[in-house]
VMD Tcl script that builds the backbone (N, CA, C; Angstrom):
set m [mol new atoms 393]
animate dup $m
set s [atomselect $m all]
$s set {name element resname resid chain x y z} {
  {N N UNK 1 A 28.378 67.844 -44.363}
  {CA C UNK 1 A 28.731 68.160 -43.004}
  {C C UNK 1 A 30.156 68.724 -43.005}
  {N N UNK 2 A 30.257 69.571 -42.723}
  {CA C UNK 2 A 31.635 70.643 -42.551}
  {C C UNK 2 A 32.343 69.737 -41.431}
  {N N UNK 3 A 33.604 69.667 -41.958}
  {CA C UNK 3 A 34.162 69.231 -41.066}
  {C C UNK 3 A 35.245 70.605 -39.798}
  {N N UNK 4 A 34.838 71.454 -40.241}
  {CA C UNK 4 A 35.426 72.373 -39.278}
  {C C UNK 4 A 34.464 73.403 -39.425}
  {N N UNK 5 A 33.516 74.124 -38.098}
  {CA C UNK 5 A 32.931 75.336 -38.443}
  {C C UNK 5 A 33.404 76.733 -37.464}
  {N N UNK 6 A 33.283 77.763 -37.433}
  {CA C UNK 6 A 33.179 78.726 -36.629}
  {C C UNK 6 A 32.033 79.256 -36.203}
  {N N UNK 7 A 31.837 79.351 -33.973}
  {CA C UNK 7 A 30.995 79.714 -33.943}
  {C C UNK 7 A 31.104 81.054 -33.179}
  {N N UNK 8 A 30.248 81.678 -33.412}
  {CA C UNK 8 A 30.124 83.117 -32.977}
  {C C UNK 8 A 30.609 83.154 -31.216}
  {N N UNK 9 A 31.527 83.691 -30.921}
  {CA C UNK 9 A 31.466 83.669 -29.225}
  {C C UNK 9 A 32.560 82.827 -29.119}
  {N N UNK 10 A 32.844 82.390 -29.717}
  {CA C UNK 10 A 34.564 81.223 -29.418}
  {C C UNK 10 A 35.470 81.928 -30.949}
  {N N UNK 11 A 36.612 81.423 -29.845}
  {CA C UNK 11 A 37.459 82.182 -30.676}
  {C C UNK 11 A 38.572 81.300 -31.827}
  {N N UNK 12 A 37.647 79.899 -31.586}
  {CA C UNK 12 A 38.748 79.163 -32.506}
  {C C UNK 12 A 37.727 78.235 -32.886}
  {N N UNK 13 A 38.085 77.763 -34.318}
  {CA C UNK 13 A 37.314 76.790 -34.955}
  {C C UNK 13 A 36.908 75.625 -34.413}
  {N N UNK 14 A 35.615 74.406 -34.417}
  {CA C UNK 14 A 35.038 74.271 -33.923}
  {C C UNK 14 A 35.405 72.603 -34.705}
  {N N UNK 15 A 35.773 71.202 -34.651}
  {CA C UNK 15 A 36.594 70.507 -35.168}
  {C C UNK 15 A 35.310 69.450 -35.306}
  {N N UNK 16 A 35.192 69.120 -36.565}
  {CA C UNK 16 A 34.141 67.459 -36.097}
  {C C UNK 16 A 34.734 66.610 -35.515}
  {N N UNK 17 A 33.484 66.090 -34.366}
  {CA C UNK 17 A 34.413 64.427 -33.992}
  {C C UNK 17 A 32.953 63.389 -34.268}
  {N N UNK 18 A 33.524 62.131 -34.350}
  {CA C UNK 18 A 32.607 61.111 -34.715}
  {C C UNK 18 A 32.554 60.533 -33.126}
  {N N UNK 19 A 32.889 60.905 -32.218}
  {CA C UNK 19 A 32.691 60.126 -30.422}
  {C C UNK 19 A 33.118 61.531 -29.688}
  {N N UNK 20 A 32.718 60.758 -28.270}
  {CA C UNK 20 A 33.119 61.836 -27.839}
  {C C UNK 20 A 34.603 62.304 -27.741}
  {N N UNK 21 A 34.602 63.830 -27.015}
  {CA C UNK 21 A 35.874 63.843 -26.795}
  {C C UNK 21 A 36.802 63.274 -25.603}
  {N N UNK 22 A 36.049 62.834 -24.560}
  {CA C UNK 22 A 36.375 62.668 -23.728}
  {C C UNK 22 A 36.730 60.767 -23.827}
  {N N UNK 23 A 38.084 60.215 -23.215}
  {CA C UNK 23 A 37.704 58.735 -22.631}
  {C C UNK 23 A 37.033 58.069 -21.249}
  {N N UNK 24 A 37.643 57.343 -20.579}
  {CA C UNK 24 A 37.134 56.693 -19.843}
  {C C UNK 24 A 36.179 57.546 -19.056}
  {N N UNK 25 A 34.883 57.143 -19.479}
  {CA C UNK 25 A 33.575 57.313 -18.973}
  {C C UNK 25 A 32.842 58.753 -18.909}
  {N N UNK 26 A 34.087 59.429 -18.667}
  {CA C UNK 26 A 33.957 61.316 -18.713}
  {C C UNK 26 A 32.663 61.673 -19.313}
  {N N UNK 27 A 31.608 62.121 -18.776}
  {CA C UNK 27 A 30.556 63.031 -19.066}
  {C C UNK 27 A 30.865 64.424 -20.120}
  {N N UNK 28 A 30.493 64.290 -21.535}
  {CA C UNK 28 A 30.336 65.441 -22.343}
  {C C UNK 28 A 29.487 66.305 -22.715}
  {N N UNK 29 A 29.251 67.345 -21.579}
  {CA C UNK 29 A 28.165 68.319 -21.910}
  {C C UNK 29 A 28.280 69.322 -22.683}
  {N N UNK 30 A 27.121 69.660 -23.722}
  {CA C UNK 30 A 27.173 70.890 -24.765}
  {C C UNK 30 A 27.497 72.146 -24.281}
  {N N UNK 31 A 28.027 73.255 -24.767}
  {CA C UNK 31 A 28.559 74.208 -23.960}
  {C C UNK 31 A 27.516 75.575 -24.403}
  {N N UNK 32 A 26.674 74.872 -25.480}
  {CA C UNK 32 A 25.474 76.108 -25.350}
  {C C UNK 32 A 24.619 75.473 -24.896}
  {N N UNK 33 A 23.574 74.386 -25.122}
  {CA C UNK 33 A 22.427 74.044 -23.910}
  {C C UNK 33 A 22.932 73.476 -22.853}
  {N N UNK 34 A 23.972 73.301 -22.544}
  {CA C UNK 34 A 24.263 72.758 -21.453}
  {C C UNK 34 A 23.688 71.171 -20.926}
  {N N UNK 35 A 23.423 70.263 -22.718}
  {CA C UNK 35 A 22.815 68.834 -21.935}
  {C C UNK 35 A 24.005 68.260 -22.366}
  {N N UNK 36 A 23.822 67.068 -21.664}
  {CA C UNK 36 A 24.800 65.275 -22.267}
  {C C UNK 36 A 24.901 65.285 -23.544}
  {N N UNK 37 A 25.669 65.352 -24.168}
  {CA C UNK 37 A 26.266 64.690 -25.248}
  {C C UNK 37 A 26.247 63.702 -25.230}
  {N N UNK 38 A 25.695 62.548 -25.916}
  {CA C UNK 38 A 25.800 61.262 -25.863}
  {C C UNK 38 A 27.361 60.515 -26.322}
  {N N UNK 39 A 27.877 59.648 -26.456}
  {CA C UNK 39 A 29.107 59.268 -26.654}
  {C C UNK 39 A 28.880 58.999 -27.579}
  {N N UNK 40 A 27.762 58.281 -28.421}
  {CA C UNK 40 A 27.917 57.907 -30.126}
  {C C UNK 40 A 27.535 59.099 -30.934}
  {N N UNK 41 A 27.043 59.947 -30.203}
  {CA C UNK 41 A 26.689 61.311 -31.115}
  {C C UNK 41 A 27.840 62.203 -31.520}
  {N N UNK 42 A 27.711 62.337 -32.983}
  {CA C UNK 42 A 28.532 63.847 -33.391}
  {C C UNK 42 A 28.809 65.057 -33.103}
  {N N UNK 43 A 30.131 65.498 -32.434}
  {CA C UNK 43 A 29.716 66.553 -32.080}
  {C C UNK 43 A 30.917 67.669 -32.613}
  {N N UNK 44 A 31.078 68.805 -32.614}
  {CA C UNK 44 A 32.281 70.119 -32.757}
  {C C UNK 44 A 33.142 70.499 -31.163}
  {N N UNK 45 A 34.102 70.221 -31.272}
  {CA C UNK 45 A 34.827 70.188 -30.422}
  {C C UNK 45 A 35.724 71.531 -30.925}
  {N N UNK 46 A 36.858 72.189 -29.605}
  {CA C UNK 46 A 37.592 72.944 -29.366}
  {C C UNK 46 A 39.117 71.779 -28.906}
  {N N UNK 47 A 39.638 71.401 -28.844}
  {CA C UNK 47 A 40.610 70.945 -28.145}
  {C C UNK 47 A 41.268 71.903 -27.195}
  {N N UNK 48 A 41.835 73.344 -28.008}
  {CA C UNK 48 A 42.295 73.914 -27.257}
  {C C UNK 48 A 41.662 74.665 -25.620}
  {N N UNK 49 A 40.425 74.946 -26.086}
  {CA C UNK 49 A 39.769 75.410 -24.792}
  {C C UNK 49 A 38.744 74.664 -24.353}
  {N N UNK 50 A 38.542 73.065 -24.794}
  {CA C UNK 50 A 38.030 72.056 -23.967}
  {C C UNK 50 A 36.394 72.504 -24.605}
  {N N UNK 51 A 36.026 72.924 -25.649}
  {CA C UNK 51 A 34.754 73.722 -25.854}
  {C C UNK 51 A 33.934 72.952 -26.831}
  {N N UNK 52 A 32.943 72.183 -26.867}
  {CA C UNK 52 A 32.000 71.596 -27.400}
  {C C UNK 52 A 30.778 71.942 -27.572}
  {N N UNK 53 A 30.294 71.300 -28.609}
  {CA C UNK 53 A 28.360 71.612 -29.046}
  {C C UNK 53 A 28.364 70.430 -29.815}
  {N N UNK 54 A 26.566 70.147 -29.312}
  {CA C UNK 54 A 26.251 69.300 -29.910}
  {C C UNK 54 A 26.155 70.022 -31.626}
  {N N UNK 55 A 25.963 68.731 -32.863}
  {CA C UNK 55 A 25.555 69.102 -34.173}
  {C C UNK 55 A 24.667 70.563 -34.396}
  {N N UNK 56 A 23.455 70.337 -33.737}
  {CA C UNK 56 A 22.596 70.951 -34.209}
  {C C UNK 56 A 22.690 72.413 -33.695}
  {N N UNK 57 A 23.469 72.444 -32.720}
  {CA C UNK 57 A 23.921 73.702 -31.515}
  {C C UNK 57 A 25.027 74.730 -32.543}
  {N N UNK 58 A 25.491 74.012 -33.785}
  {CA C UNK 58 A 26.006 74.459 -34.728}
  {C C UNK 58 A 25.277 75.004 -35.936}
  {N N UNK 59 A 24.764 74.099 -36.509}
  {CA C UNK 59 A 23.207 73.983 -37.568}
  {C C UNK 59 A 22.874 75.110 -37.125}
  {N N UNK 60 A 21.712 75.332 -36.180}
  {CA C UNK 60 A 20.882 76.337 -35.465}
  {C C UNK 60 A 21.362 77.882 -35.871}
  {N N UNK 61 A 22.901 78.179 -35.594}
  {CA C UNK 61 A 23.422 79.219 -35.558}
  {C C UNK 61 A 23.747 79.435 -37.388}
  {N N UNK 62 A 23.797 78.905 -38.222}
  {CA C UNK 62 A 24.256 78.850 -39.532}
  {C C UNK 62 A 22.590 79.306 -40.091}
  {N N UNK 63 A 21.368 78.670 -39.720}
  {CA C UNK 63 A 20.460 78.581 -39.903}
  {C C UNK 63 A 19.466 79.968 -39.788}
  {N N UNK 64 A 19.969 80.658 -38.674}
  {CA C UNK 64 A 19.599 81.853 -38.242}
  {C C UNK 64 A 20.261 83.056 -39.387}
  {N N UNK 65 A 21.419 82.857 -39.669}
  {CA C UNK 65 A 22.178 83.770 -40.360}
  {C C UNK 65 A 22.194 83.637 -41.436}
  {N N UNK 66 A 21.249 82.590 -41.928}
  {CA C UNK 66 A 20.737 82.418 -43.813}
  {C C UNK 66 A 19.720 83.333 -43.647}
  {N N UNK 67 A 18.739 83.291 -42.410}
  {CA C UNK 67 A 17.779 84.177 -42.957}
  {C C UNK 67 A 17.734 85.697 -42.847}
  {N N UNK 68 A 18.577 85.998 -42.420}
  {CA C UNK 68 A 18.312 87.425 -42.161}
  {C C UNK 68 A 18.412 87.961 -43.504}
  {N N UNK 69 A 19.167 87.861 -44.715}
  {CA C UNK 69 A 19.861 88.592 -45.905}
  {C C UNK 69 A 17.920 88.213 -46.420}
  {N N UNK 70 A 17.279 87.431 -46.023}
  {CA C UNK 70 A 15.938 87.215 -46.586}
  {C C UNK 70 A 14.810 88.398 -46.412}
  {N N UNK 71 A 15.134 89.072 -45.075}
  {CA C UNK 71 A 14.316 89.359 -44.152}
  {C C UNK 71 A 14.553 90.974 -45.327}
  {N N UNK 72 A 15.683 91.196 -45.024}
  {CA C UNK 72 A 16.147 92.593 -45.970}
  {C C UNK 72 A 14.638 92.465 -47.132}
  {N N UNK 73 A 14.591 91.899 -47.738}
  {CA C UNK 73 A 13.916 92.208 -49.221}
  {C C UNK 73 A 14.674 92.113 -50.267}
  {N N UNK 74 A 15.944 92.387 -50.372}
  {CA C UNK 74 A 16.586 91.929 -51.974}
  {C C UNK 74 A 17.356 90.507 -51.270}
  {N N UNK 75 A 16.646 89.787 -52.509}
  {CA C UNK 75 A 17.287 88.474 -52.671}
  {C C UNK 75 A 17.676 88.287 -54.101}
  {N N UNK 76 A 18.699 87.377 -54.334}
  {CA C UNK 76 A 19.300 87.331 -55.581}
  {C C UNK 76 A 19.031 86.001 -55.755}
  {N N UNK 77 A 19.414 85.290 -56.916}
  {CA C UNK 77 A 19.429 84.350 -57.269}
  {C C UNK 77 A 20.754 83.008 -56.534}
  {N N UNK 78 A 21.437 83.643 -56.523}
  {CA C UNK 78 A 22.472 83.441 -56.161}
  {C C UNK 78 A 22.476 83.211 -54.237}
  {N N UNK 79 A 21.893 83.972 -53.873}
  {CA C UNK 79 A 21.760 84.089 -52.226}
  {C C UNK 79 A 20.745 83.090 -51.839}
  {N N UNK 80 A 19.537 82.859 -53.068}
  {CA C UNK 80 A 18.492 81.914 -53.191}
  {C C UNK 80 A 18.859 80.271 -52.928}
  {N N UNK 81 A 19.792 80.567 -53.498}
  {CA C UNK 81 A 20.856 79.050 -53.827}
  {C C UNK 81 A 21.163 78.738 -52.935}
  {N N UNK 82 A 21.998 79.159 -52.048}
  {CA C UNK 82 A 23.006 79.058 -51.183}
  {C C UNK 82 A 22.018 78.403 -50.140}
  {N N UNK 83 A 21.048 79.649 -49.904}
  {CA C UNK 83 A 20.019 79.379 -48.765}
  {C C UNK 83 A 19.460 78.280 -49.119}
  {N N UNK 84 A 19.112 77.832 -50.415}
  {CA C UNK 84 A 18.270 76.353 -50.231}
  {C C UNK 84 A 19.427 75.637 -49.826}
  {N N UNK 85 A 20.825 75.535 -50.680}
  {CA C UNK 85 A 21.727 74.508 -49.534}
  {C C UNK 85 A 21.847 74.710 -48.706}
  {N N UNK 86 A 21.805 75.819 -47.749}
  {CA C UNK 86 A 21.993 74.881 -46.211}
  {C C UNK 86 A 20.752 74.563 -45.903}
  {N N UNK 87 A 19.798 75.008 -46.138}
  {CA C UNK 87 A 18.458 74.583 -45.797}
  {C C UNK 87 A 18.588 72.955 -45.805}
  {N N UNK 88 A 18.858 72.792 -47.391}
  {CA C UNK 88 A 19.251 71.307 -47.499}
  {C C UNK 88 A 19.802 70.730 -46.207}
  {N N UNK 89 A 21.356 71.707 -46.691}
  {CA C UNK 89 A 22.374 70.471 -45.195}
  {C C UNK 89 A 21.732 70.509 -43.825}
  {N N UNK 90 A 20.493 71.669 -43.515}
  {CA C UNK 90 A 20.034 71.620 -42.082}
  {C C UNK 90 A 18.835 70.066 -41.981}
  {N N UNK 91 A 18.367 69.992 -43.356}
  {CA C UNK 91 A 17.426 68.797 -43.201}
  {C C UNK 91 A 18.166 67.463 -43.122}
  {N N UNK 92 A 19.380 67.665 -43.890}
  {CA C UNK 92 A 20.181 66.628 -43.962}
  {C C UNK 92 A 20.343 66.178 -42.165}
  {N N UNK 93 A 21.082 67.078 -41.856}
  {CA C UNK 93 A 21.827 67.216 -40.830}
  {C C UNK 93 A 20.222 66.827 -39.537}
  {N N UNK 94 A 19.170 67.011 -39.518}
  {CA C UNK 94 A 17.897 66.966 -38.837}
  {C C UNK 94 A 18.038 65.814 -39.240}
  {N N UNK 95 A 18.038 64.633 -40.264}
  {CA C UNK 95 A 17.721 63.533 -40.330}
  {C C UNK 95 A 18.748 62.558 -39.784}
  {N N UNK 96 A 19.911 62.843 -40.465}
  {CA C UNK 96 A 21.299 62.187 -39.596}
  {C C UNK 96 A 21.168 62.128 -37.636}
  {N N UNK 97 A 20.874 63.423 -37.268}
  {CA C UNK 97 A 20.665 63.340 -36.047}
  {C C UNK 97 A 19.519 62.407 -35.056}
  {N N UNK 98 A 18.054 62.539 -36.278}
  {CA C UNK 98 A 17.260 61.169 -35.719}
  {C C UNK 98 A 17.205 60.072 -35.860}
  {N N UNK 99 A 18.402 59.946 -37.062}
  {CA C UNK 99 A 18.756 58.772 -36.867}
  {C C UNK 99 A 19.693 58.079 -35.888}
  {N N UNK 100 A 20.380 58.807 -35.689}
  {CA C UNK 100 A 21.128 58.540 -34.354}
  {C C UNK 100 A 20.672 58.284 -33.051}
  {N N UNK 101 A 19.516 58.787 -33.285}
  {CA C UNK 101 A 18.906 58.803 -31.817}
  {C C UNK 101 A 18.497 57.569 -32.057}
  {N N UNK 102 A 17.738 57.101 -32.641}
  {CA C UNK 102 A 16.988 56.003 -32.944}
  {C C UNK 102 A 18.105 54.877 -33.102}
  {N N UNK 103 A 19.002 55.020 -33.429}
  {CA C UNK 103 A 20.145 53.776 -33.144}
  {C C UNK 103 A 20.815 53.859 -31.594}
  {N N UNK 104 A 20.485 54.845 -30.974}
  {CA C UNK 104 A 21.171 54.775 -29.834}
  {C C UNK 104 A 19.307 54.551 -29.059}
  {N N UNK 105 A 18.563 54.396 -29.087}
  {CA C UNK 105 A 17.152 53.503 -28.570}
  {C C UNK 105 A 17.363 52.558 -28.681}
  {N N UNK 106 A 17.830 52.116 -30.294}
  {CA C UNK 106 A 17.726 50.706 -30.407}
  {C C UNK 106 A 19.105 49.391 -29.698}
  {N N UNK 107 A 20.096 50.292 -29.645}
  {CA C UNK 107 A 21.025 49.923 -28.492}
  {C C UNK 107 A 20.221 49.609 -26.886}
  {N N UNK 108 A 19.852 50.850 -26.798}
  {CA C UNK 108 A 19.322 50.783 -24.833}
  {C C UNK 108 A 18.094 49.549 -24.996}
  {N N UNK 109 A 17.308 49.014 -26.183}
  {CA C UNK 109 A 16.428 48.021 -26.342}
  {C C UNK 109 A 17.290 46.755 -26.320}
  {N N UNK 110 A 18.518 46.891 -26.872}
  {CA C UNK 110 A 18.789 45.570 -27.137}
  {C C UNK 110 A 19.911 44.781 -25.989}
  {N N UNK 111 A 20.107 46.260 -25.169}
  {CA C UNK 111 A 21.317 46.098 -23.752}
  {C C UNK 111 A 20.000 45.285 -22.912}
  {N N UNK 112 A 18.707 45.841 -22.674}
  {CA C UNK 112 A 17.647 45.385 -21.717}
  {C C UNK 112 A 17.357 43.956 -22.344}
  {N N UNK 113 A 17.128 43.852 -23.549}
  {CA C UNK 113 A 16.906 42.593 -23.905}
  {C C UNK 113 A 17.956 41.230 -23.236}
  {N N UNK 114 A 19.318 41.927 -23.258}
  {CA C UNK 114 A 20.258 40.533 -23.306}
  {C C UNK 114 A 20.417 40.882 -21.645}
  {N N UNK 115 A 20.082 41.896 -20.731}
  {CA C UNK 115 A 19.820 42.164 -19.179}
  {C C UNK 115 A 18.441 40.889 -18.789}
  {N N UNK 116 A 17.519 40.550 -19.973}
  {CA C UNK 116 A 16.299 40.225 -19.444}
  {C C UNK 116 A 16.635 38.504 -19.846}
  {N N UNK 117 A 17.251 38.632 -20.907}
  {CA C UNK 117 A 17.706 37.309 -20.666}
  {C C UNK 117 A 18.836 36.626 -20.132}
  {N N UNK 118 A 19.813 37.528 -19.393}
  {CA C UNK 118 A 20.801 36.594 -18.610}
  {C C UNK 118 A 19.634 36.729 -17.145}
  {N N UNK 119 A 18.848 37.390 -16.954}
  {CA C UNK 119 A 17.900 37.366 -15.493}
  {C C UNK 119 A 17.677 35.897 -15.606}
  {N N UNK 120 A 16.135 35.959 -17.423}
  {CA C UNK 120 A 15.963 34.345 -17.654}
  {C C UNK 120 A 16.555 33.454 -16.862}
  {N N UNK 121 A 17.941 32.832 -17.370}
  {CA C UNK 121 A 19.118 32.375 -17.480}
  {C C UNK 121 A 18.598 31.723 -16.225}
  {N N UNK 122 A 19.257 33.033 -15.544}
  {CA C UNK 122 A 19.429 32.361 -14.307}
  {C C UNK 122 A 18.721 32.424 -12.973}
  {N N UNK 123 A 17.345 32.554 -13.477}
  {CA C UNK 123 A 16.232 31.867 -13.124}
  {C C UNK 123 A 15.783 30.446 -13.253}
  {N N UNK 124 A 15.802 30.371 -14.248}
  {CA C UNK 124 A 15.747 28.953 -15.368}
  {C C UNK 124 A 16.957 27.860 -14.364}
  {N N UNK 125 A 17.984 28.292 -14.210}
  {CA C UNK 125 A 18.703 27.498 -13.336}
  {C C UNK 125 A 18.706 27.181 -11.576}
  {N N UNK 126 A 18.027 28.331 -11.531}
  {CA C UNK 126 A 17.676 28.326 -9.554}
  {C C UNK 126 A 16.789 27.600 -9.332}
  {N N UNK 127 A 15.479 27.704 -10.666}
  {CA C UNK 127 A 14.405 26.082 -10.485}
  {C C UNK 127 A 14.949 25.305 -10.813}
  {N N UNK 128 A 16.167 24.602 -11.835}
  {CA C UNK 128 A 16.180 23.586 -11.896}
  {C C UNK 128 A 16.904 22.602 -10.762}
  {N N UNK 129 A 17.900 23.916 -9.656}
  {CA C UNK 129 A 18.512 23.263 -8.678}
  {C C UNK 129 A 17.584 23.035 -7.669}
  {N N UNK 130 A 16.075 23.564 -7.663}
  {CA C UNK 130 A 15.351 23.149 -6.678}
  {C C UNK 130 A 14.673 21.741 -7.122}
  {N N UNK 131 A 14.757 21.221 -8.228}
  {CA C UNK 131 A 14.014 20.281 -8.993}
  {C C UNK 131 A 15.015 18.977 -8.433}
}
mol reanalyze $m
mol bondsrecalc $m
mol representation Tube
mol addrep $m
């Protein structure tokens, strides 16, 4: 995972962050699909012009521009290479991302869980003051 990329259409490098960029509570939307950024998700930030994308909003664009030198007809050995690594880092990078998701499910499962048992709780105590 690059820790700094350039994307086509911005004019300054594109910075990894491990949270969001934003603090208290601030909503971080991607600046090419335009969804939520989640706060535990990885994303490429701008500082200077406030400009973000999610991971894959990066990936995607790297991904497109391996294949075209394919599309030509001369491929080298060498261009072969390259393209299976990012291919690689795009699967990499596809798996890192569902995993994330799937830890941020297993968060929203386990917030409802300890929601369902302070309800319990104090249920469990409103019968016993009627008892």
């Amino acid at each position: 995972m690059p820790e700094s990329v350039e994307r086509e259409g911005h004019a300054h490098p594109l910075s990894l962050l491990y949270r969001s960029p934003y603090q208290n509570g601030l909503i971080f939307n991607c600046d090419v699909c335009q969804e939520t950024v989640p706060d535990n998700l990885w994303s490429y930030y701008c500082k200077e012009c406030d400009y973000g994308t999610h991971l894959h909003s990066c990936a995607v664009e790297e991904e497109e521009e391996e294949e075209e030198p394919k599309r030509g007809g001369g491929s080298t050995n060498n261009g072969g290479n390259k393209g299976s690594g990012r291919g690689s880092a795009a699967s990499e990078l596809a798996a890192m991302l569902e995993a994330q998701r799937e830890m941020e499910r297993m968060q929203i499962e386990l917030h409802m869980e300890m929601q369902r048992a302070k309800i319990a709780k104090k249920a469990r105590k409103a019968c016993l003051k009627l008892i």
